[in-house]
C-alpha atoms as one frame of an Amber mdcrd trajectory, in Angstrom:
protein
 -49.341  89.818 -19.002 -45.613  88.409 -18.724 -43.191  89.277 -21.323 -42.731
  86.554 -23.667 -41.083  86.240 -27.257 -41.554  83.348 -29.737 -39.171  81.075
 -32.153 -40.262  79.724 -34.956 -37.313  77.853 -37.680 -34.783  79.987 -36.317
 -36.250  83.418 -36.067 -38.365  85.254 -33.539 -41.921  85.162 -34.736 -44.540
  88.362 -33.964 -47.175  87.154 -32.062 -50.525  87.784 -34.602 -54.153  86.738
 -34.449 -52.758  82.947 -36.478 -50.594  82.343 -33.421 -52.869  80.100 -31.851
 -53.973  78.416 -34.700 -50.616  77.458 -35.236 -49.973  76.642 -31.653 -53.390
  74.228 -32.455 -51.783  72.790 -35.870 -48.290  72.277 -34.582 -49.241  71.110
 -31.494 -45.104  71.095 -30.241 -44.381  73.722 -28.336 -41.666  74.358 -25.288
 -41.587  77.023 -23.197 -38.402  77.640 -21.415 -38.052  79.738 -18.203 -35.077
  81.117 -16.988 -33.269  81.586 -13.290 -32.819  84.326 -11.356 -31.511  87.711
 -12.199 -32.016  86.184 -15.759 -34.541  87.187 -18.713 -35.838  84.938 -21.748
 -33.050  86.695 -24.195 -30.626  84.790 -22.097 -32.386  81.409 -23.706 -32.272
  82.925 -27.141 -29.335  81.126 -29.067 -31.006  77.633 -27.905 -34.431  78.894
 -28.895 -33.103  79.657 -32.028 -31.236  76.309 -32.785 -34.265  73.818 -31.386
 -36.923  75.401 -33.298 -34.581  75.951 -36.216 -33.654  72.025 -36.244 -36.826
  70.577 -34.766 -40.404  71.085 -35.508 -41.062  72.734 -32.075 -42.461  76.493
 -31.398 -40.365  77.743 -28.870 -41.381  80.249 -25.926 -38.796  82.069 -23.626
 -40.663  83.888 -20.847 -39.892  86.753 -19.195 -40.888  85.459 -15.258 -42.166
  88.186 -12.824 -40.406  91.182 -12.142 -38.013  90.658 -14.585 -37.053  91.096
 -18.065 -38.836  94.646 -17.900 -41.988  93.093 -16.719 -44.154  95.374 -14.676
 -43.066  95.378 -11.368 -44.833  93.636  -9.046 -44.729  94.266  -4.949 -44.934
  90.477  -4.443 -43.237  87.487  -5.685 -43.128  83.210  -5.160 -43.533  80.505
  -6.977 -47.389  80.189  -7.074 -47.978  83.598  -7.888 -45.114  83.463 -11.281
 -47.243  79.965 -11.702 -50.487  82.014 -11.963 -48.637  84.746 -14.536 -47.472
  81.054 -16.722 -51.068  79.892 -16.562 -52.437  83.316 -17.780 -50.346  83.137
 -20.259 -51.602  79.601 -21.580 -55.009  80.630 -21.366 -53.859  83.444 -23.858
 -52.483  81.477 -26.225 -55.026  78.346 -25.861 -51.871  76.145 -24.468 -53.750
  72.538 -23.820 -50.285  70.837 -23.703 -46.784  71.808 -23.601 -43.318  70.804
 -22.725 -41.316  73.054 -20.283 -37.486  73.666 -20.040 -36.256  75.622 -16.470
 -33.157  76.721 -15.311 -32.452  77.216 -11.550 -35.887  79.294 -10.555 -36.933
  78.547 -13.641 -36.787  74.589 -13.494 -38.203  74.846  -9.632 -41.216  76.555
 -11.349 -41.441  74.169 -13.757 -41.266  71.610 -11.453 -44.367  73.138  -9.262
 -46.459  73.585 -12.321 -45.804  70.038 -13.544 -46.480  68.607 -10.200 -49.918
  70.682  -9.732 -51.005  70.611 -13.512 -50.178  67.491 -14.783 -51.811  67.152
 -17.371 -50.453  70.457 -19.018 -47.120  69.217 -19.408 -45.785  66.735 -21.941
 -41.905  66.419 -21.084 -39.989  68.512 -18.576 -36.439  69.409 -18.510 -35.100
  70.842 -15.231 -31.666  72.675 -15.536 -29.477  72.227 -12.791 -31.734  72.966
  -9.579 -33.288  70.167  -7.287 -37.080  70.235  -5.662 -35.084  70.911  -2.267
 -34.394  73.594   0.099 -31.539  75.768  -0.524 -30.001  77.425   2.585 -30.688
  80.969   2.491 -26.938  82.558   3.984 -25.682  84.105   0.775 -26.686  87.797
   0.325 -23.929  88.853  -1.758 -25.172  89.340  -4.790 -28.440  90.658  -4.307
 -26.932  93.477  -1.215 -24.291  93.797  -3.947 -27.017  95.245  -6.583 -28.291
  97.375  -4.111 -24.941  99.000  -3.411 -24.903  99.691  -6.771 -25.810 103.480
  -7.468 -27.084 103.472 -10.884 -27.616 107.290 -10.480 -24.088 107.172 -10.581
 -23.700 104.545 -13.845 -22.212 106.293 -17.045 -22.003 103.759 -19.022 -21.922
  99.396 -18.791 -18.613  99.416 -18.838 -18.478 102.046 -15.642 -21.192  99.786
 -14.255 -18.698  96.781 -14.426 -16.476  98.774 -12.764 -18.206  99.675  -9.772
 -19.877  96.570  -9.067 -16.391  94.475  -9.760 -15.493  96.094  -5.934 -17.916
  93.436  -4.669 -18.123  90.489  -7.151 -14.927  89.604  -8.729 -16.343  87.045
 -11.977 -16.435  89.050 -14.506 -18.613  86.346 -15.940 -21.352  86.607 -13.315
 -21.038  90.893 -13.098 -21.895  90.399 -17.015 -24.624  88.249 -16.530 -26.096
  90.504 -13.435 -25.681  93.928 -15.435 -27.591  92.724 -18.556 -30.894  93.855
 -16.431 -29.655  97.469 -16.374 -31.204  99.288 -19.254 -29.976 103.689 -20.556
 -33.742 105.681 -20.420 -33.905 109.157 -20.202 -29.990 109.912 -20.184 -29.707
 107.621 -16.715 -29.446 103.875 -16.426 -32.231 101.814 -14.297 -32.876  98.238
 -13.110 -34.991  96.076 -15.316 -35.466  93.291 -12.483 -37.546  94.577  -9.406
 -34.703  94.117  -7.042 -37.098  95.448  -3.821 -39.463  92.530  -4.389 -36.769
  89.697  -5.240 -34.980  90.823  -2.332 -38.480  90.282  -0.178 -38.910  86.740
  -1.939 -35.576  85.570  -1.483 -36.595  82.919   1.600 -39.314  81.830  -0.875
 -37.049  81.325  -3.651 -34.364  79.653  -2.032 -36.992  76.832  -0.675 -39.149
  74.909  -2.900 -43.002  74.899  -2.643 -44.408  72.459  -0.029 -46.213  69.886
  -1.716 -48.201  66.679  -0.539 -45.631  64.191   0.198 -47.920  61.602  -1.729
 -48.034  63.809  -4.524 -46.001  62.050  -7.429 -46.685  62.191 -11.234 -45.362
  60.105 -13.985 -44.373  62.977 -16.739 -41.505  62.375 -18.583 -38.347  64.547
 -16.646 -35.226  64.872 -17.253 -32.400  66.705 -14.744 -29.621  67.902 -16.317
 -26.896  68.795 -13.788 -23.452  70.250 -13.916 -20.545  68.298 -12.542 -18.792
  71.230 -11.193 -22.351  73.260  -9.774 -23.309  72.934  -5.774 -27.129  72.614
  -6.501 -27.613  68.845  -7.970 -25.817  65.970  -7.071 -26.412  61.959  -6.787
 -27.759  62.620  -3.257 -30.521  64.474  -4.441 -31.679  61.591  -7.173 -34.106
  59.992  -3.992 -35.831  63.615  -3.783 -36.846  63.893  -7.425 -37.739  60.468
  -7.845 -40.479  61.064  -4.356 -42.271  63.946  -6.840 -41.218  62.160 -10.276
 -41.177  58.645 -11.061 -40.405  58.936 -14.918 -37.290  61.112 -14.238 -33.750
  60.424 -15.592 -30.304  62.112 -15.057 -27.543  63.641 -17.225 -24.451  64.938
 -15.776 -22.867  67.229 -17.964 -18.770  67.200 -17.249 -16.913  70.250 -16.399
 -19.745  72.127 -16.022 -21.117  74.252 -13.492 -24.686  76.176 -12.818 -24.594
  78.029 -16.121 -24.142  74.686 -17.595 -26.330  75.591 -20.964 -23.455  78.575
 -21.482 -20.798  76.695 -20.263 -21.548  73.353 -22.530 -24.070  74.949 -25.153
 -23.563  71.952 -27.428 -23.814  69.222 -25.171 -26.776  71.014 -23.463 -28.636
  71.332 -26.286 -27.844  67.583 -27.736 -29.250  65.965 -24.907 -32.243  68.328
 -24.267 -33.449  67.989 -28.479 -32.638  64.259 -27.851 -35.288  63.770 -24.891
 -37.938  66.093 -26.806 -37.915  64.084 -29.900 -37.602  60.655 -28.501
């Protein structure tokens, strides 16, 4: 089972034996996946504020081999869309809406194109069902140059890995997944495996080109990011013909950090309208 955690009016809720008998009563619930080299904490201020303002149970998921997950040898999107459906089995999920980020909103976009009829509304953040070219193995080579035998401390961490990526921003982000065990630092994303995947990842699923559902989308896009633009509009409306846009200005692919308010305004407005 994935890692998940749960928001309820604010706060993080345990998961008990009246969880699904309040997933059955409320019958609002969003589950929120994030991109990669993320983890659901990264979702948790949003989490917090939706279910705190709107009557909506909130679930950020930890996606395959990350978060601290148990690692897994093998990775794509229809085997982290087997570890989602699991996990709605688990908690009786009939219906659901479902917010993704980058990976996240490509997964959410397979699941809502396969499984219809689990998804109320979708939300995709910032990532179109298209084929991303594959040329960029910076970050991920960058990781793996990273000795964490070595790693004293985060801030050492920063240090090291600032030789080959110079936002501090994004080294921040990337060095959340290191976690201090047994007096010596170690990865809590399965780099080995994401590594493996990263062809898969970059593409989206094939899917029958007739294949086209009606569910209720919404892409919200950064003006400043590289991975949505108005050329890509034709592509979602071939899988989704209920889907509308929101460019969010000065933005870029971390657009829900960059323009928290404004992200979270127009994602509470399409879930309660």
């Amino acid at each position: 089972m994935i890692n998940f955690e749960i928001y309820q009016s604010g706060k993080i809720k345990e998961y008990n034996k009246n969880i699904k008998l309040l997933i059955a009563e409320q019958n609002n619930t969003l589950f929120i996946f994030h991109g990669l080299y993320g983890r659901g904490k990264n979702w948790q201020s949003f989490a917090k504020k939706i279910s705190q303002n709107e009557e909506i149970l909130v679930f950020t998921v930890d996606l395959r081999n990350h978060g601290g997950n148990i690692f897994k040898e093998n990775m794509s999107y229809n085997l982290m869309m087997e570890d989602i459906f699991h996990l709605f089995n688990y908690l009786d999920i009939e219906k659901t809406n479902l917010l993704g980020h980058s990976m996240g909103g490509k997964l959410a976009m397979l699941i809502t194109l396969l499984k219809p009829h689990y998804i109320n509304k979708l939300i995709i953040a910032d990532i179109a069902p298209i084929n991303y070219p594959n040329d960029n193995q910076d970050i991920i080579n960058a990781l793996f140059n990273l000795d964490i035998n070595l790693v004293r401390n985060r801030n050492h961490a920063d240090e090291l890995l600032s030789n080959e990526i110079e936002p501090k921003f994004l080294r921040s982000f990337l060095l959340q997944n290191i976690k201090l065990g047994d007096r010596k630092y170690k990865w809590t994303i399965n780099l080995t495996a994401i590594k493996k995947a990263m062809n898969d990842l970059r593409s989206f699923p094939k899917i029958d080109k007739n294949k086209n559902v009606d569910t209720k989308s919404l892409c919200i896009y950064g003006q400043k990011s590289d991975y949505v633009n108005e050329n890509h509009f034709k592509i979602f409306k071939n899988f989704f013909s209920n889907v509308l846009f929101h460019e969010i200005q000065n933005a870029g692919h971390f657009l829900h950090i960059e323009n928290p308010d404004e992200f979270y305004e127009v994602s509470k407005n399409f879930l309660k309208y």
